[in-house]
C-alpha positions in Angstrom: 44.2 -5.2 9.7 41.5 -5.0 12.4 42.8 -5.2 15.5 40.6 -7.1 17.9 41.3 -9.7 21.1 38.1 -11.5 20.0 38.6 -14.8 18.2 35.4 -14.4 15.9 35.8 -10.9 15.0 35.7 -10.6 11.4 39.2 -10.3 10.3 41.0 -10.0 6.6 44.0 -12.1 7.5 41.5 -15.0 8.9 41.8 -18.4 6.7 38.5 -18.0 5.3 38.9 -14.4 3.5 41.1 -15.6 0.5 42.3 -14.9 -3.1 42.3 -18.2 -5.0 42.6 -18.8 -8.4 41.6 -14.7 -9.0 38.5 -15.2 -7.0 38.4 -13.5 -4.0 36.4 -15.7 -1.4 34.4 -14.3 1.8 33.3 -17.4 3.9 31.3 -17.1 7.1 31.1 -13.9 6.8 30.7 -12.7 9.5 30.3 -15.0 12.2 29.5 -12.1 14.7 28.0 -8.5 13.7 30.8 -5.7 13.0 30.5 -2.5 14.7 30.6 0.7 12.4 34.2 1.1 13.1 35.2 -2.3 12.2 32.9 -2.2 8.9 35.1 1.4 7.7 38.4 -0.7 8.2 37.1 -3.8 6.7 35.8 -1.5 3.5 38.8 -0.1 2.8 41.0 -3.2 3.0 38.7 -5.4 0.6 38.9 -2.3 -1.6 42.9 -2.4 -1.5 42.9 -5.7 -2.2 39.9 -5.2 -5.0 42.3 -2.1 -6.7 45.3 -4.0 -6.7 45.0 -7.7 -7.5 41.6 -7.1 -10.0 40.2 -10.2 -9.2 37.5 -12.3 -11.5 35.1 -12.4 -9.2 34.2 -12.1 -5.7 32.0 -15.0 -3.1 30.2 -13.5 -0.1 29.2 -16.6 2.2 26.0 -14.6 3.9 25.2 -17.9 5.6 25.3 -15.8 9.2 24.1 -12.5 8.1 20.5 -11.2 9.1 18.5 -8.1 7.9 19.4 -6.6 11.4 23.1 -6.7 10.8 23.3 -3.0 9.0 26.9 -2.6 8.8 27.5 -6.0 7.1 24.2 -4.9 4.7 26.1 -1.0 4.4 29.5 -3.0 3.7 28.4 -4.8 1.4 26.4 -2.3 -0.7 29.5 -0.3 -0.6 31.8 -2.6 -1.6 29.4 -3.8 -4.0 29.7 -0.2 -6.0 34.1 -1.0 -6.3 33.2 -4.3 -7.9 31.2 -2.5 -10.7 33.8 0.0 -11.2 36.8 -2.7 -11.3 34.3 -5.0 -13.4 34.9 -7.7 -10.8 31.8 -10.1 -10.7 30.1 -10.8 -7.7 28.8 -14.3 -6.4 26.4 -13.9 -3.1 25.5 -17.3 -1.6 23.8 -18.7 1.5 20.9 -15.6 1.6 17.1 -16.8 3.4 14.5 -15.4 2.3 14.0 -12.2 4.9 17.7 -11.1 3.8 16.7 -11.7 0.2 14.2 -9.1 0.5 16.4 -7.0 2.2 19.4 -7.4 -0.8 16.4 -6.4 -3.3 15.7 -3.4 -1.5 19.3 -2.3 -2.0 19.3 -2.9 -5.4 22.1 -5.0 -5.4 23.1 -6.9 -8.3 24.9 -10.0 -8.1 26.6 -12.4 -11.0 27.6 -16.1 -9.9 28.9 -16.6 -13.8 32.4 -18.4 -13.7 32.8 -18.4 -9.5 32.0 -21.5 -8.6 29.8 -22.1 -5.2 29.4 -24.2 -2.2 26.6 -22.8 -1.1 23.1 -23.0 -2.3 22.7 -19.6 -4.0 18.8 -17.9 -3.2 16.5 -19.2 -6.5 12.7 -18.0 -7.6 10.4 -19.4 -5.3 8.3 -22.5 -7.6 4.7 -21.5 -8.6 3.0 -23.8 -5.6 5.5 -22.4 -2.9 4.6 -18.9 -4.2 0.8 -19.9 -4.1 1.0 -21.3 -0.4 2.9 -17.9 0.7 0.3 -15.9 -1.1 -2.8 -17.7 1.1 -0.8 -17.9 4.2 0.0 -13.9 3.9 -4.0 -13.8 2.9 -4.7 -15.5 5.9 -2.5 -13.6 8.6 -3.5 -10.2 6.6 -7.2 -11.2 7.7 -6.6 -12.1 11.3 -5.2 -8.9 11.7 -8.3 -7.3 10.2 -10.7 -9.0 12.2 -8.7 -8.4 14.8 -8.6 -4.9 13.8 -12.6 -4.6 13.7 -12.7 -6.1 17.0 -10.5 -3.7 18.8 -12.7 -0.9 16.3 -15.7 -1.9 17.6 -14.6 -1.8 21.2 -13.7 1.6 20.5 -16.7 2.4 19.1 -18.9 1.2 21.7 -17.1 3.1 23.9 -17.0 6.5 22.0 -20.7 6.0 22.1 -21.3 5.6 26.0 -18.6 8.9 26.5 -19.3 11.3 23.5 -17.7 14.0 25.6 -14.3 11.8 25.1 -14.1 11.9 21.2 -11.4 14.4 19.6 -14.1 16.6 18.2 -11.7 19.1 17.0 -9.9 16.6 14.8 -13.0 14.9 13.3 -14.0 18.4 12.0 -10.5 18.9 10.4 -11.0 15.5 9.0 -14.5 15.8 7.2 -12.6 19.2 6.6 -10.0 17.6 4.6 -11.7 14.3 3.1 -14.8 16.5 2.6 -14.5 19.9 0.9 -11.3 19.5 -0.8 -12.5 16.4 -2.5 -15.7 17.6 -4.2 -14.3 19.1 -7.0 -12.2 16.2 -8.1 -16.1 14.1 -7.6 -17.8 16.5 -9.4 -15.4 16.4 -12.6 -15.1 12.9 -12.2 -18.6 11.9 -11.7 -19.8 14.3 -14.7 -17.1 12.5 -17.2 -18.1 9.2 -16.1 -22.0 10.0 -16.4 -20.9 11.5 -19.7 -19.2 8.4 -20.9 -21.8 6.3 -20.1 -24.7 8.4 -21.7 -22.3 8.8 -24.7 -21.9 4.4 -25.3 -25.7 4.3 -24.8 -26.8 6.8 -27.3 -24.6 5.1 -29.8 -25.8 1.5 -29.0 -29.4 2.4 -28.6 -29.3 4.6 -31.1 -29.8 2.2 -33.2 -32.7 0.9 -32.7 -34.4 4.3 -31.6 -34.5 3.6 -27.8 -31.9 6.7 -27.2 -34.5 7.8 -24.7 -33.6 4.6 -22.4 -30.5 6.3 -22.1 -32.0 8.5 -19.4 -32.7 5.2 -17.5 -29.4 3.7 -18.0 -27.1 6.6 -16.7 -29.6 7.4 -13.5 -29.7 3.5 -12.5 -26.5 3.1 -13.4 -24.3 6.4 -11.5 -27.3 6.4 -8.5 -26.9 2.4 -7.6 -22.9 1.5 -8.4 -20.9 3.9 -10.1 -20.7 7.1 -8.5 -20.7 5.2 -4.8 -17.6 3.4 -6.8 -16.0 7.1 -7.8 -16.7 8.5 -4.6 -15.0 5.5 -2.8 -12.0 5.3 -5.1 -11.1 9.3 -4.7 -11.1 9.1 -1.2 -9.5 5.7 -0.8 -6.6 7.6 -2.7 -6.9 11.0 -0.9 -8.2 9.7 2.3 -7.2 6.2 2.9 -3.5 6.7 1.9 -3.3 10.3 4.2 -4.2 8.4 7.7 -1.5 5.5 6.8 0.8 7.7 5.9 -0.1 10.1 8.5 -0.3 6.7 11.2 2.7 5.4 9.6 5.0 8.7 10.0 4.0 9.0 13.9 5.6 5.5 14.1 8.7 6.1 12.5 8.6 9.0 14.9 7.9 6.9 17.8 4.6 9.4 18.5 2.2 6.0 19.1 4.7 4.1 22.0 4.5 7.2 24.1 1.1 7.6 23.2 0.8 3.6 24.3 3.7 4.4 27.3 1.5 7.4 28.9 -1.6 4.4 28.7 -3.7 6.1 25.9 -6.0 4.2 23.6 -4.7 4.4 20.3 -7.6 3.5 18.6 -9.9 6.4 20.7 -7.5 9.4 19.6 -6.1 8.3 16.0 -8.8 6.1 14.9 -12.6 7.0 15.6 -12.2 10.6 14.7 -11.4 9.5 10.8 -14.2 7.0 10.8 -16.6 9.4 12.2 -15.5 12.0 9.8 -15.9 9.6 6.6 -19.1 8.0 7.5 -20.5 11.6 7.3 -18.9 12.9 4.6 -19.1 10.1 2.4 -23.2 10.1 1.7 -22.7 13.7 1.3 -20.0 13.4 -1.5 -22.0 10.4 -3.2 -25.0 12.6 -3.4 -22.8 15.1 -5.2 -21.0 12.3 -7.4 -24.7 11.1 -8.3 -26.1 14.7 -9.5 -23.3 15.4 -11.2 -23.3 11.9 -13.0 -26.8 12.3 -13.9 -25.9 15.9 -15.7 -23.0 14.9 -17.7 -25.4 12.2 -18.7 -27.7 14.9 -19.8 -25.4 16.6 -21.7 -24.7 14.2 -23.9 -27.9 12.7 -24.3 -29.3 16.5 -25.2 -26.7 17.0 -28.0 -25.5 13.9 -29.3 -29.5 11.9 -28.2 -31.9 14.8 -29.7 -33.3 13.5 -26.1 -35.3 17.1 -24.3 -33.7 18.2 -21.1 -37.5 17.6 -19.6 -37.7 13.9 -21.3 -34.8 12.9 -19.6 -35.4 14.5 -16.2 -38.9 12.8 -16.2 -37.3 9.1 -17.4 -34.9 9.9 -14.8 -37.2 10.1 -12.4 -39.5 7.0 -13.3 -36.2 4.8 -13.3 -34.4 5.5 -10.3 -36.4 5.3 -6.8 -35.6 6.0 -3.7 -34.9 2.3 -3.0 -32.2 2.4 -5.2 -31.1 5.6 -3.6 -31.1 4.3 -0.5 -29.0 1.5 -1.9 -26.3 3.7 -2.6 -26.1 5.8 0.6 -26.0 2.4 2.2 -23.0 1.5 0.0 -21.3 4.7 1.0 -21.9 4.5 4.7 -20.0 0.6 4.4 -17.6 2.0 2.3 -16.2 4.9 4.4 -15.9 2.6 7.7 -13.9 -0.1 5.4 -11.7 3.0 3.8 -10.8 4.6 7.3 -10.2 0.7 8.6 -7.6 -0.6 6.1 -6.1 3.3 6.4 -5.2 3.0 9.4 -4.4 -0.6 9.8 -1.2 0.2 7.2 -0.6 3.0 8.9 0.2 0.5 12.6 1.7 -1.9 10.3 4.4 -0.1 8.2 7.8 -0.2 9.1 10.0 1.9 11.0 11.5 4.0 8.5 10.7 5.7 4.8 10.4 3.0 2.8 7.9 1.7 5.2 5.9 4.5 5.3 5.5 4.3 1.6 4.6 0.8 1.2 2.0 1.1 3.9 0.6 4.0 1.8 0.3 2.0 -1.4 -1.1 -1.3 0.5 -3.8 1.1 1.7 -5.0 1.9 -1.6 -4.8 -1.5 -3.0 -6.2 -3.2 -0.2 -9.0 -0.9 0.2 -10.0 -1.1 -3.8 -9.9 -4.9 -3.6 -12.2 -4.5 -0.4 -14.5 -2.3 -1.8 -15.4 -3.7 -4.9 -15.5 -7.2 -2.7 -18.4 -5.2 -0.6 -20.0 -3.8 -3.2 -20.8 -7.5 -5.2 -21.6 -8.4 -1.7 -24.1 -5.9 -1.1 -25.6 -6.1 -4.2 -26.4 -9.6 -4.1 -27.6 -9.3 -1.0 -30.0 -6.3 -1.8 -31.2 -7.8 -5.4 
């Protein structure tokens, strides 16, 4: 029994913790939050009672609980493992929507079969309620871009007036990093997808004896959308999930409120050196990821095409002009500010602890495809 001079402590011999008709029932529970002590004592008295009587089932009432209250979250995952090992069903009832997420993260299963409720139990959301969180999450998630680009730009504009004041020691390391490590990964990648693409051609031109077009269809093809598209895919997974990760662990670590305590601008010292870094690097890997594209084109179209190595260098040349390659750098330079953007924006918005971290991480790379290939039919409607 817990001992406690309080009148809403949470308490096993209180008249709404009861066994009736082999169901143990948990109502209001609890009506104030239990302290790490009190949670051990209440543990192993629901687990006495569990052992002995073997109940059918068991109703939690979470009508009070909140995704802050860890030791009523930590007692019930517990006590959650001696139901499944005394086959007793459990009923949970009364959960919102935040501690529904919360219960999910736990992995907690739960079995109303049989135990009959007074409390509405949480259900799927319907497809128009679903819908309308989507667009209002769509919504907010913008507003905190834009306002992301503004405080960017202010940053930027700043960096600009005082180059003495940007971390040039850390925007080397980062062009280090997203830079030289990540050409050989573009090079393979580039040359397969070049390779591919001369390899469909031949075949489907083939045909009709215009194999020599393939030339034309690989340089246009890897110079103007797919290897910017290759290049901005490797780093959004290499570099755009390292800064959130990298933003989101100094969080968890509480490294950014001192930073914001001793009055330092975040975005000045964690923000502008990785933009800087991939709006250099990036035109510099695309021109790799395009020369490479272009020769695994000319592989194939030399062995499988009967195609000359010179015939296809010269159709090369005819077909893609320096507009187009202009068209691409362009791409890149838009790219790299979106990929280093959305990075670091996860990285400020993940959540205190592991599984935050992580989620940020994947939200970078998802987020930053979708905005990428939103840029690029942009930009190329624009430009054509």
């Amino acid at each position: 029994m817990i001992k406690s001079k309080e009148k809403n402590k949470f308490n096993l011999e209180n008249p709404t913790v009861k066994l009736e008709d082999n169901i143990l029932y948990l109502k209001d529970f609890p009506k104030v939050k239990l302290t790490r002590k009190e949670s051990g004592i209440t543990y192993n008295k629901l687990t006495q009672i569990i052992s002995k009587k073997k109940p059918f089932g068991m109703q939690v009432d979470l009508a009070n609980v909140t995704p802050k209250d860890i030791h009523v979250l930590a007692l019930l995952d517990s006590i959650s493992s001696v139901c499944a090992k005394n086959k007793v069903r459990v009923c949970l009832s009364g959960i919102n929507k935040e501690l529904g997420k919360m219960l999910d993260k736990l992995d907690f299963q739960e079995s109303c079969d049989g135990i009959p409720t007074d409390t509405k139990v949480l259900k799927a959301d319907s497809v128009f309620e679903t819908l309308g969180n989507a667009t209002y999450e769509l919504l907010e998630d913008s507003k905190k871009f834009l306002g992301f680009i503004g405080e960017l730009t202010s940053a930027i504009s700043c960096s600009i007036r005082h180059p003495q004041k940007i971390l040039w020691k850390e925007t080397f390391y980062y062009m280090d990093k997203t830079g030289a490590d990540a050409v050989p990964i573009i090079f393979l990648m580039c040359f397969l997808m070049g390779a591919i693409l001369a390899f469909q051609g031949v075949v489907q031109m083939g045909r009709f004896g215009l194999s020599i077009y393939v030339a034309n269809l690989v340089g246009l093809a890897i110079v103007k959308e797919l290897g910017v598209l290759m290049v901005a895919i490797i780093c959004i997974g290499r570099a755009g999930s390292a800064f959130a990760a990298e933003i989101g662990t100094m969080k968890v670590s509480e490294e950014i409120d001192a930073m914001e305590t001793m009055g330092l601008k975040i975005s000045r010292f964690l923000v502008i050196p990785k933009v800087i870094a991939l709006v250099c690097i990036m035109p510099l890997l695309t021109i790799i990821g395009d020369v490479a594209g272009i020769m695994g084109g000319m592989l194939v179209a030399v062995l499988k095409g009967g195609i000359s190595i010179n015939e296809f260098y010269q159709r090369t040349i005819q077909a893609v002009t320096p507009p187009d390659f202009i068209e691409g750098i362009m791409k890149s330079l838009v790219f790299a500010v979106l990929i280093a953007m959305i990075g670091c924006l996860r990285g400020f918005e993940a959540e205190n602890d592991a599984k935050g971290v992580g989620r940020a991480t994947t939200s970078s790379v998802v987020s930053g495809i979708f905005l990428i290939v939103v840029a690029d039919a942009i930009i190329t409607a624009l430009i054509n």
